[in-house]
C-alpha positions in Angstrom: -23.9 -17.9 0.7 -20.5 -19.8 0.1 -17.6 -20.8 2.6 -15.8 -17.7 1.5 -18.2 -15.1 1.6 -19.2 -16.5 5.5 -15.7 -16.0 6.0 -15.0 -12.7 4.4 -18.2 -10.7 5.8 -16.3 -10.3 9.3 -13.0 -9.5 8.1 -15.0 -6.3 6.0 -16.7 -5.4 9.6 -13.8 -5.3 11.3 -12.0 -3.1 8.8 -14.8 -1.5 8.9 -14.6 -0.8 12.5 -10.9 0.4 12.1 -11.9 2.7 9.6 -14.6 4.2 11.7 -12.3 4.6 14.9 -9.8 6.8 12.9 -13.1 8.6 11.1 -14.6 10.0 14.2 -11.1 11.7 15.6 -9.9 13.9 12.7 -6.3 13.5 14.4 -5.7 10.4 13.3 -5.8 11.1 9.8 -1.8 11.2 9.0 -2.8 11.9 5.7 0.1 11.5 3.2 0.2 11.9 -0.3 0.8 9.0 -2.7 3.1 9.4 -6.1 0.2 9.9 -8.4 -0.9 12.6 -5.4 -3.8 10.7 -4.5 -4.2 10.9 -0.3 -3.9 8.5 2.0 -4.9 8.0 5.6 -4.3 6.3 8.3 -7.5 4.3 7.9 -6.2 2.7 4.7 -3.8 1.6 6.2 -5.4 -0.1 9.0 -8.1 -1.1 6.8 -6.2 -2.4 4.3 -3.5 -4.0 7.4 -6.8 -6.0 8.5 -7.8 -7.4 5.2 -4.7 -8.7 3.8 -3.6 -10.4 7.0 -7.1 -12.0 7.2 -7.4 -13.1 3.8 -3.7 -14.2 4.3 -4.6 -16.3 6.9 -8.1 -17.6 5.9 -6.6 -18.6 2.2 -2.9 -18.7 2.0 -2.8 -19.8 -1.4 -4.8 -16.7 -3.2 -2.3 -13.8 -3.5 -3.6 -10.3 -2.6 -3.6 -7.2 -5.3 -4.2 -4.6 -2.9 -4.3 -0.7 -4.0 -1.7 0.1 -0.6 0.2 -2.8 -1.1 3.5 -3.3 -3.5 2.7 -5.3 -6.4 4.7 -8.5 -7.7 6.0 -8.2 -10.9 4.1 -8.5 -14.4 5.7 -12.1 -15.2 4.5 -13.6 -11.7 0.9 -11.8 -11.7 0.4 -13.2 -14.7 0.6 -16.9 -13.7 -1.9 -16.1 -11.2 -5.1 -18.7 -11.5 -7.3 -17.0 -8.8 -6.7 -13.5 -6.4 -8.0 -11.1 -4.4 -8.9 -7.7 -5.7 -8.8 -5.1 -2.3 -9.3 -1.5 -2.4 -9.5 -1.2 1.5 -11.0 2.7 1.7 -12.2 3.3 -1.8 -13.4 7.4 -1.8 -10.4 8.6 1.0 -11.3 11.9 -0.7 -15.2 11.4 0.5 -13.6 9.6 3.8 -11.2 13.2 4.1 -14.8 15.5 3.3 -16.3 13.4 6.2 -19.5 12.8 3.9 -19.7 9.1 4.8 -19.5 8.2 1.1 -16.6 5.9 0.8 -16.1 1.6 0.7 -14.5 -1.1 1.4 -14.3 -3.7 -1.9 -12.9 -6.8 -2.4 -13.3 -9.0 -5.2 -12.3 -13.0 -5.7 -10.9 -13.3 -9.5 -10.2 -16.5 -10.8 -9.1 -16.7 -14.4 -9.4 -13.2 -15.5 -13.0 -13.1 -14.0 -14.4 -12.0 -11.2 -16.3 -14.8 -9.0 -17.5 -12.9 -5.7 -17.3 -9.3 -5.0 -17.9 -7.5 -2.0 -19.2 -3.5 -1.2 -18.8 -2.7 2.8 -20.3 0.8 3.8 -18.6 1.3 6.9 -21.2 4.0 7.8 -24.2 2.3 7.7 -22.4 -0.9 7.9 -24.5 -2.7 5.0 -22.3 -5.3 2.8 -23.8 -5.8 -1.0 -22.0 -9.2 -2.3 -22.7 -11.5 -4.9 -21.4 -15.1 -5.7 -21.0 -16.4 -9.1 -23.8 -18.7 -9.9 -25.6 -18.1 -6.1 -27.0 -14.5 -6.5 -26.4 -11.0 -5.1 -27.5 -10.1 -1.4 -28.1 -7.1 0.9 -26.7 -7.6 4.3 -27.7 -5.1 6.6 -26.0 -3.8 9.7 -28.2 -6.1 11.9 -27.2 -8.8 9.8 -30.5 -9.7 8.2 -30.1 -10.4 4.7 -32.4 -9.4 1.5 -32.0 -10.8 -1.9 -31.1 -8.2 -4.8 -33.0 -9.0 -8.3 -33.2 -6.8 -11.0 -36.1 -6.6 -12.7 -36.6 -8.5 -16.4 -35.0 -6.3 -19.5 -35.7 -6.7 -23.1 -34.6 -5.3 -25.9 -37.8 -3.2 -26.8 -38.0 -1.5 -23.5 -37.1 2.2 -23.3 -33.7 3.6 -21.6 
């Protein structure tokens, strides 16, 4: 595992964490309604709050594409060699439902591809990542970690 995933794993707990605390007391919801009339809670705003301060913090150079934040123009986004990707409650419809079946993602981009990405389920608090070049890992909520392989695929074999 690289520098940044080591330091990106807490940040995704502790959003986690936020997202949980306004989960378990419907109350706290404050659900609005965006312009394209997709909802949005209080936990992705805390969530999201969380991640883009940390990431400001831990790499002040990458800019930040967040879903909940407002994005710079085309003609500076453009010039951009490496960002984050952040969608800091992805399934606030599923978070809404209560079903438990909603995210936290970020990804690291750096010219036009993506170079780490990052899955949080805050539920059962297991992070899938993968590093460009390193390999794709399982952490679970104890913090053991298991490496993902996928099995060989040729041509011949049958969908």
């Amino acid at each position: 595992m690289n520098a940044m995933s080591e330091a990106i794993l807490p940040v995704l707990k502790t959003a986690g964490k936020a997202i949980l605390e306004v989960y378990e007391n419907e109350s706290l919801f404050n659900t609005e309604y965006k312009d394209d009339r997709s909802p949005l809670t209080e936990a992705d705003k805390r969530s999201n709050q969380i991640i883009c301060d940390s990431l400001a913090k831990l790499f002040p150079d990458i800019p930040i594409i967040s879903e909940e934040n407002k994005q710079a123009t085309y003609e500076e986004r453009r010039s951009y060699q490496g960002l984050f990707l952040v969608d800091p409650l992805d399934g606030t419809k599923e978070f809404i439902k209560r079903n438990g079946e909603f995210t936290i993602n970020v990804a690291y981009v750096e010219e036009e591809k993506v170079v780490a990405g990052y899955v949080y389920i805050p539920v059962t608090g297991e992070i899938f990542f993968g590093e460009k070049y390193n390999g794709a890992w399982l952490m679970s909520q104890d913090g053991k970690l298991n490496v993902l392989r996928s099995r060989a695929f040729h041509l011949m074999d049958k969908m």
